[in-house]
C-alpha positions as CSV (number, residue, x, y, z in Angstrom):
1,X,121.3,78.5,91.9
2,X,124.9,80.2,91.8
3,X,124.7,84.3,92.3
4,X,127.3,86.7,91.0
5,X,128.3,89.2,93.7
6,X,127.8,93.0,92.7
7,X,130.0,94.4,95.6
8,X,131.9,93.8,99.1
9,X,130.4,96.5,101.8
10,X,134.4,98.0,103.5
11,X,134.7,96.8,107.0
12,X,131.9,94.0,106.9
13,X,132.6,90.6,108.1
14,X,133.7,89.3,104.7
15,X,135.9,92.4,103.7
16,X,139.1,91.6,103.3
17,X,138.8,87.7,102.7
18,X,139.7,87.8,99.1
19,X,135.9,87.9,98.5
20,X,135.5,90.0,95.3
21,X,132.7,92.1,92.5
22,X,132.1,89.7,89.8
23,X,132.8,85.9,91.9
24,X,129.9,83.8,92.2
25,X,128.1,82.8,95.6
26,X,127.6,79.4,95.4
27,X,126.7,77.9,98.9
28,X,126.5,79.2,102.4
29,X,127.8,76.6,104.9
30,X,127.0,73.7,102.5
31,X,123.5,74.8,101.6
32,X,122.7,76.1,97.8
33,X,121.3,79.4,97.4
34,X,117.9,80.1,95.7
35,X,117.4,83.6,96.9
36,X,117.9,86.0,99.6
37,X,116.1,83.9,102.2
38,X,118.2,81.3,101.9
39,X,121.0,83.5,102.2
40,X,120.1,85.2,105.2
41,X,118.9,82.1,106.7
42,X,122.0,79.7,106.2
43,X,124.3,83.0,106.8
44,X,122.6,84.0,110.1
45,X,125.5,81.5,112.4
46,X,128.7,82.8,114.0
47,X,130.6,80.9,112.0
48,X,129.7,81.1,107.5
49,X,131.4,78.4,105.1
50,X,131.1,80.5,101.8
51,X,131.3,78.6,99.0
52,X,132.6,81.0,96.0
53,X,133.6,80.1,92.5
54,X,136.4,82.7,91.7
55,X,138.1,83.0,88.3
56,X,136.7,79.7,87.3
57,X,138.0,78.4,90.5
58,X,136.1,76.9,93.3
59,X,137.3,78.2,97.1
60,X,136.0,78.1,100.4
61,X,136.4,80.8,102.6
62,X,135.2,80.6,106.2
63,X,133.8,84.0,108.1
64,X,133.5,84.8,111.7
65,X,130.8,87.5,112.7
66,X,128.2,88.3,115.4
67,X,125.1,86.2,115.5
68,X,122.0,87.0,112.7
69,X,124.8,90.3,111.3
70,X,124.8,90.4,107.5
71,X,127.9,89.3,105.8
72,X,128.3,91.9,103.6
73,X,127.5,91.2,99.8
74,X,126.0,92.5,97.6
75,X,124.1,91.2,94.7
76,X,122.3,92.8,91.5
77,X,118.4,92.6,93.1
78,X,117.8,92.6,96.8
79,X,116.2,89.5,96.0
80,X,119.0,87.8,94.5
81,X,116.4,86.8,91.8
82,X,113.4,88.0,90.3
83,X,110.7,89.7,92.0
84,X,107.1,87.3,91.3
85,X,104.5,88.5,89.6
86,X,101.0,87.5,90.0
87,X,99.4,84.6,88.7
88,X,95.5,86.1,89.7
89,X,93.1,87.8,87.9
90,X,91.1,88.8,90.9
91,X,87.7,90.5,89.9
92,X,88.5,93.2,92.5
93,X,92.3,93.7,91.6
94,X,93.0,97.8,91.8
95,X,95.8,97.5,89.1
96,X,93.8,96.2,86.8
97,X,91.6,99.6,87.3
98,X,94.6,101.7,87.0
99,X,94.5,104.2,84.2
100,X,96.3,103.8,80.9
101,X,99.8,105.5,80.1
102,X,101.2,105.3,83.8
103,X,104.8,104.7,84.8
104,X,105.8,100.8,83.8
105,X,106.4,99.9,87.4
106,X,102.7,101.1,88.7
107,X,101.2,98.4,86.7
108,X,103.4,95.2,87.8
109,X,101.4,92.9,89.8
110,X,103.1,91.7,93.3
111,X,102.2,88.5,94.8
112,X,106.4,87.4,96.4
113,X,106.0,85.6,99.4
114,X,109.4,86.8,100.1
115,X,108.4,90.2,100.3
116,X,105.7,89.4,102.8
117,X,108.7,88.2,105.1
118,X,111.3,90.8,104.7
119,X,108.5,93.9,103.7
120,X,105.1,92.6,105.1
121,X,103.4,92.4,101.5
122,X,100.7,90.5,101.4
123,X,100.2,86.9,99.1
124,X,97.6,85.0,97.8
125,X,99.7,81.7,97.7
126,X,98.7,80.9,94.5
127,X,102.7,81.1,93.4
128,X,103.6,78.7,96.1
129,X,104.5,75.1,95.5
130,X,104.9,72.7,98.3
131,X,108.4,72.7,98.6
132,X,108.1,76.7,98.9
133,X,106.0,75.8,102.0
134,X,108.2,73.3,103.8
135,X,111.0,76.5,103.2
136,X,108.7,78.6,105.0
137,X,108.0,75.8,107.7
138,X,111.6,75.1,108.4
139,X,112.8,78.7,108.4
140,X,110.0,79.3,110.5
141,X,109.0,82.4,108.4
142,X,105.7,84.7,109.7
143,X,103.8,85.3,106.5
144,X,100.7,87.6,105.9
145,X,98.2,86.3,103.7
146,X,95.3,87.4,101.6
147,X,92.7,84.9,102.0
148,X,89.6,87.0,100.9
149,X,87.1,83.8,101.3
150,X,87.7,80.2,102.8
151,X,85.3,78.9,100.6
152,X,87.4,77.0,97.6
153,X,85.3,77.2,94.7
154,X,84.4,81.4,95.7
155,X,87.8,82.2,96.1
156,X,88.8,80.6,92.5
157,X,85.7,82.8,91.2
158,X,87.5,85.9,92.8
159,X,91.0,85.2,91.7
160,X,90.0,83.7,88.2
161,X,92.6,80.8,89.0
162,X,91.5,77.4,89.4
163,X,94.1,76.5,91.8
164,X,93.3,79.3,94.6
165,X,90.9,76.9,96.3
166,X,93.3,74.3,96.6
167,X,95.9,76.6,98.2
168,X,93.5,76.9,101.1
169,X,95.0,74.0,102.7
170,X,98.3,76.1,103.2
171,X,97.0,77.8,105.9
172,X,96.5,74.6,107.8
173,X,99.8,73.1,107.4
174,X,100.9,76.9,108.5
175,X,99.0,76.7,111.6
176,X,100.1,72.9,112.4
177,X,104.0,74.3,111.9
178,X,103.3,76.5,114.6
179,X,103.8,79.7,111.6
180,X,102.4,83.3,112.3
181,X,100.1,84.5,109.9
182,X,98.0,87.6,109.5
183,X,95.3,87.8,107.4
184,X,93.8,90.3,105.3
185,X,90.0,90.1,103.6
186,X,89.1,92.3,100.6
187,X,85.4,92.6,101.0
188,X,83.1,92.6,98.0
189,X,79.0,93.4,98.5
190,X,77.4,90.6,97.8
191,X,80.3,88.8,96.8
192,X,82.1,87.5,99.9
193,X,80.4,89.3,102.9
194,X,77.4,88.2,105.0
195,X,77.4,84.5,105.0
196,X,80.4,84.4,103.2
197,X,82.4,86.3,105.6
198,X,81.0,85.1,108.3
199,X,81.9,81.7,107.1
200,X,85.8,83.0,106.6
201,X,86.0,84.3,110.0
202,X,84.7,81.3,111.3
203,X,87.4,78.8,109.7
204,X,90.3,81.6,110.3
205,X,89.6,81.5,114.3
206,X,89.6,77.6,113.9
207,X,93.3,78.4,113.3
208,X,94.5,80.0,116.4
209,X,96.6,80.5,117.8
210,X,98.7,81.1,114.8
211,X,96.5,84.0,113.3
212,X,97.5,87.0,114.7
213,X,95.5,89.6,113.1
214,X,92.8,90.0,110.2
215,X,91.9,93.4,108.6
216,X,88.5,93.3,106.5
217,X,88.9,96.3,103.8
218,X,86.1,97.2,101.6
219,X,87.0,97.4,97.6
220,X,88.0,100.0,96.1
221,X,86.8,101.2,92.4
222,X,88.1,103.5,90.1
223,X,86.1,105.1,87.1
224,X,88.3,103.0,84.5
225,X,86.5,99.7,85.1
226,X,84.8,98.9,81.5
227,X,85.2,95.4,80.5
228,X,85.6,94.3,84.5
229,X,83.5,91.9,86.6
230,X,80.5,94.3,87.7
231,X,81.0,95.2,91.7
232,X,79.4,98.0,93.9
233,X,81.2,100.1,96.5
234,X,79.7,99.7,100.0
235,X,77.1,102.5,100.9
236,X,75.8,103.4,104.9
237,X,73.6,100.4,105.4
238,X,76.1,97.5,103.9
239,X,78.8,99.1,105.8
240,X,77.2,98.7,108.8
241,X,75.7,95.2,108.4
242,X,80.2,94.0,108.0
243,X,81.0,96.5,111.5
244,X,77.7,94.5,113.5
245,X,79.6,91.0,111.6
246,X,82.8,91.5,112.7
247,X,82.1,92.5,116.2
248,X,80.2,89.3,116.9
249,X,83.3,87.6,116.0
250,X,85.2,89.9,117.9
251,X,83.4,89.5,121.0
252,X,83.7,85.7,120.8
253,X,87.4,85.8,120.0
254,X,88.2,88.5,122.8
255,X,86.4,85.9,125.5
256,X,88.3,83.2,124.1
257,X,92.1,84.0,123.0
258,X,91.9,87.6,124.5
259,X,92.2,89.2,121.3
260,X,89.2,90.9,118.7
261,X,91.9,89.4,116.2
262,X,89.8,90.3,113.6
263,X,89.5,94.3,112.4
264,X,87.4,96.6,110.0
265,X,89.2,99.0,108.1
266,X,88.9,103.0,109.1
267,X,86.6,103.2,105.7
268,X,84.0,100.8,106.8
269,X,82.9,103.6,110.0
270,X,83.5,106.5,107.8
271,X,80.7,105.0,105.3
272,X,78.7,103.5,108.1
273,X,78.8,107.2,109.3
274,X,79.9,105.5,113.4
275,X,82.3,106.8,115.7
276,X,85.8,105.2,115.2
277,X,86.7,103.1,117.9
278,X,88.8,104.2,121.1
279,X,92.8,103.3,120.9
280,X,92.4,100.5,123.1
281,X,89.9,98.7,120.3
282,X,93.0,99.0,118.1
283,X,95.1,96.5,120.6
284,X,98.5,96.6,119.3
285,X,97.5,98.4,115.9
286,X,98.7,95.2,114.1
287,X,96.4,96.1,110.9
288,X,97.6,99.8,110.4
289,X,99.3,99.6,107.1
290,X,96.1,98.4,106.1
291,X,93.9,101.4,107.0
292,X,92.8,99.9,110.4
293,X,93.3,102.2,113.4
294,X,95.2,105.3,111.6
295,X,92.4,108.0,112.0
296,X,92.2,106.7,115.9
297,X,96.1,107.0,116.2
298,X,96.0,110.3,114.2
299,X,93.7,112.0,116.2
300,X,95.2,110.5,119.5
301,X,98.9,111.3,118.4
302,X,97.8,114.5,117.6
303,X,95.9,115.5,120.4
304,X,98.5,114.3,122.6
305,X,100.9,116.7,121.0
306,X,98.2,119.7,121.7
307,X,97.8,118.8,125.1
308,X,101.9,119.1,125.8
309,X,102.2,122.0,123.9
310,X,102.3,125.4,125.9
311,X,103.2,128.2,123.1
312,X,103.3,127.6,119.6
313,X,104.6,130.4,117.2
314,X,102.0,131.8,114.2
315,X,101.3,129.5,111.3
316,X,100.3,130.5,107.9
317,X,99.5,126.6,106.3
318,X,97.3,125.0,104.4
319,X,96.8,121.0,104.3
320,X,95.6,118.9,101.3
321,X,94.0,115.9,101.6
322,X,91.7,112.9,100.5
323,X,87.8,113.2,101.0
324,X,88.1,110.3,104.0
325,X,90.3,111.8,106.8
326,X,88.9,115.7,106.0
327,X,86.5,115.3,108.4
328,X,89.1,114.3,111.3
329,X,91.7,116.3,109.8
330,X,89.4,119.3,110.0
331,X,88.2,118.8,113.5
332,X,91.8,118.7,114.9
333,X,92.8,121.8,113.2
334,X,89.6,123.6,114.7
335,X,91.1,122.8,117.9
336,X,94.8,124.1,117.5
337,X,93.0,127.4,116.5
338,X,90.1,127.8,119.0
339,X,93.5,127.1,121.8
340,X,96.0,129.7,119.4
341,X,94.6,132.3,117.6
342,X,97.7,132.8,116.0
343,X,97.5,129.7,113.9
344,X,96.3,130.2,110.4
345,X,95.6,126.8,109.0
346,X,93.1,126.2,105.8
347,X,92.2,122.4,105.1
348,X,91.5,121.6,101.5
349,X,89.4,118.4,100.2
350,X,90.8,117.1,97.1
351,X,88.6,115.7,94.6
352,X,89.8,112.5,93.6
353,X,89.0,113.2,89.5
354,X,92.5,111.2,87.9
355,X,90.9,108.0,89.5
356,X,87.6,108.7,90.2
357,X,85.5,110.5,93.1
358,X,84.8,107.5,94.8
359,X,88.7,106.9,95.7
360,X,89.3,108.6,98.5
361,X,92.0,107.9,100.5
362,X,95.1,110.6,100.4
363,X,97.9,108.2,99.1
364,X,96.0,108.0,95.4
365,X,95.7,112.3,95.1
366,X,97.7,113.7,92.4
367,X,99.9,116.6,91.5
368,X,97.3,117.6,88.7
369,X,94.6,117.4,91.4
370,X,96.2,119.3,93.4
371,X,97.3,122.1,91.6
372,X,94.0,122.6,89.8
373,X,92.0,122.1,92.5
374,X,94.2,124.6,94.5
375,X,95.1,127.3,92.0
376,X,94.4,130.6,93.2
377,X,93.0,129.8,96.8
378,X,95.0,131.1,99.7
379,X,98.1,128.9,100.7
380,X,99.6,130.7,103.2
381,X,102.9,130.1,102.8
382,X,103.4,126.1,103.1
383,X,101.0,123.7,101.8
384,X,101.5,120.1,103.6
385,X,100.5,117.1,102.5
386,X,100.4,113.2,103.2
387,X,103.9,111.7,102.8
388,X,102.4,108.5,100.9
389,X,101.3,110.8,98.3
390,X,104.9,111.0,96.9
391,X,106.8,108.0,95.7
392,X,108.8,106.1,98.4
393,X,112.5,106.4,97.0
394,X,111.5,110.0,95.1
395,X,109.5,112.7,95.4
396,X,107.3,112.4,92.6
397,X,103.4,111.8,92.5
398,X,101.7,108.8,90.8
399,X,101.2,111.1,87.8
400,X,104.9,111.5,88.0
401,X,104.8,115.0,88.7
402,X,107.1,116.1,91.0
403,X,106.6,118.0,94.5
404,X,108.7,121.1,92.6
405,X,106.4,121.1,90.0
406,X,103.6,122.0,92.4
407,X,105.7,124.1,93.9
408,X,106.1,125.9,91.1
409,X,102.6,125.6,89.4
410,X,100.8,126.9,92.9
411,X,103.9,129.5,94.2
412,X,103.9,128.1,97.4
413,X,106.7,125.2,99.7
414,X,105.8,122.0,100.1
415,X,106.1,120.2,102.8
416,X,105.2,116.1,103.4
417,X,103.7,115.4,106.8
418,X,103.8,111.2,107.4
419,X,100.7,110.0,109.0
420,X,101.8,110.6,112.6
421,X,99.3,112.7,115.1
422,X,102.8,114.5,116.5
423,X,103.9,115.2,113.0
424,X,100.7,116.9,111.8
425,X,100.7,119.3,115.0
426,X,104.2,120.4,114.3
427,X,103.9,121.0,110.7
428,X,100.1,122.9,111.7
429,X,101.8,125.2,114.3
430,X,104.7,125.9,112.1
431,X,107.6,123.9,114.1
């Protein structure tokens, strides 16, 4: 596949060649270009044979640059391509829960194994063919996967694809390459725990030393779920029953490849109603984008910050947040003001009602829960809340209301706080 180049970045390697907007990347020393992985990864010597059809005319231009440094074009998509979509109908897909008459983009189904190298998204594999893997092999790519079951015929049941079984065997020509993976294991009750899980767990570790880390996550449901396969949120005792699981396994895999390897999400201690795990539990915290270890490093981080801090100047704030981290988020503010009187800080629980009560983690809150949840209780004179509340690239909410709007609609700044321990205490003391 030939690419057309959208723009030369001034004073990159290949500025100044001749190299212009509108010729077409055809090859990179020799090799064809699918996408941007082959790009980076033919592109990555000292020394870049470019091949570029210009004006209808076919050129070669050689470039000299520092090891692994980019060359310097620019193409219409990061990608150089389009972005996969998902080939799954998985009974406990979150999308597919989503509420009607959202922003286009909210409802596009992700499953680009490129993006699990160059973002750390997660894949099912189901898109791969077995040319895809041998790329993967030979580039020596780390990929995170979401297995969800080992058994064949359950995870085609979960995935409503007949082919998700098959793709299994991916992870073992993975693991024979010598490829990192991580894993991650959406757990349904009833569905794929117990036996089930235990019987996932038990093939995964058959796979080290390649697996680096699993996170077990407990589904999540919305209200909007008519028509859907019928699944249960976990309650206390199920919650518990996956923890008591997964530590066996972890105890095993710590005595014999040094690492637990295998982790439950934050959520599955919150509903078990059990103390969340000391920092060292956590390892290397390899599993935090997927909710494992952040209340541990929050309160850590934050405490920490307390701990260094001698004076801290009055605070008038309030904090908004999800139903699972008030708790934690309450208990560390009651600290900062039994230490400093002079900090005036008000923590809010917002009701999840745009998805449902039972979501509720702070990156799904919305502006309209917000603001009438809020309006008319004291504020103080900033309210802060979770950074993954807002969009990434704009600061708009998933209801596409934007942080001025709330601004506006509850007269008070708003300020986003990232879900760092140090953060929080600076934004809670007012620095």
């Amino acid at each position: 596949m030939s690419v057309e180049i959208k723009s030369v970045i001034n004073g990159s390697p290949v500025s100044g060649t001749g190299i212009k907007a509108g010729d077409i990347l055809a090859t990179v020393n020799g090799h064809e270009i699918e996408d941007v992985l082959d790009y980076m990864f033919y592109s990555a010597e000292r020394l870049v044979k470019l091949g570029i059809i210009s004006d209808g005319e076919r050129k070669t231009f050689t470039v000299r640059k520092s090891e692994y440094d980019d060359l310097g074009l620019e193409f219409e998509t990061f990608l150089m391509d389009k972005k996969q979509s998902c080939c799954n109908k998985c009974i406990f897909c979150f999308i597919d829960q989503m509420p009607p008459d959202m922003r286009e983009t909210l409802y596009f189904k992700d499953d680009d194994a490129r993006l699990s190298f160059l973002q750390g998204n997660y894949v099912t594999l189901t898109n791969l063919s077995q040319k895809d893997i041998d790329r993967i092999i030979q580039m020596k790519l780390a990929i995170n996967i979401s297995v969800h079951t080992t058994n064949p015929e359950l995870r085609c049941m979960m995935m409503n694809n007949r082919f998700a079984g098959e793709k299994l065997d991916y992870l073992r020509q993975f693991a024979e390459a010598g490829i990192s993976m991580n894993c991650q294991i959406v757990l349904c009750p009833g569905i794929n725990d117990g036996a089930e899980l235990e019987r996932t767990l038990t093939d995964l570790g058959k796979l080290m030393p390649n697996i680096q880390s699993i996170a077990v996550v407990p589904v999540g449901l919305t209200k909007f779920r008519d028509g859907l396969y019928p699944l249960e949120l976990f309650d206390k005792a199920g919650a518990g029953k996956a923890i008591d699981l997964i530590e066996k396994f972890q105890k095993d895999f710590l005595e014999n490849y040094g690492t637990r390897l295998v982790f439950p999400s934050d959520e599955f201690y919150i509903t078990a109603e059990r103390e969340i795990p000391d920092g060292e539990f956590y390892e290397d915290y390899s599993q935090y984008e997927n909710g494992v270890g952040m209340v541990r490093s929050l309160i850590d981080e934050f405490e920490s910050a307390m701990a260094d801090a001698e004076n801290v100047e009055s605070s008038d704030v309030s904090i908004a947040t999800g139903a699972l981290a008030y708790d934690f988020i309450s208990e560390l503010v009651e600290k900062v003001r039994e230490k400093w009187h002079n900090i005036n800080c008000r923590v809010y629980k917002i009701r999840n009602d745009f998805f449902g009560e039972t979501i509720t983690v702070s990156g799904l809150i919305t502006a309209r829960d917000i603001i009438s949840q809020l309006k008319g209780q004291p504020l103080g004179n900033t309210l802060l809340i979770s950074s993954n509340m807002i969009k990434a690239d704009e600061d708009i909410f998933l209801d596409d209301l934007s942080i001025n709007d709330v601004e506006n609609a509850l007269g008070v700044k708003i300020r986003k706080v990232p879900n760092d321990g140090y953060e929080l205490f600076d934004a809670v003391t007012g620095n």
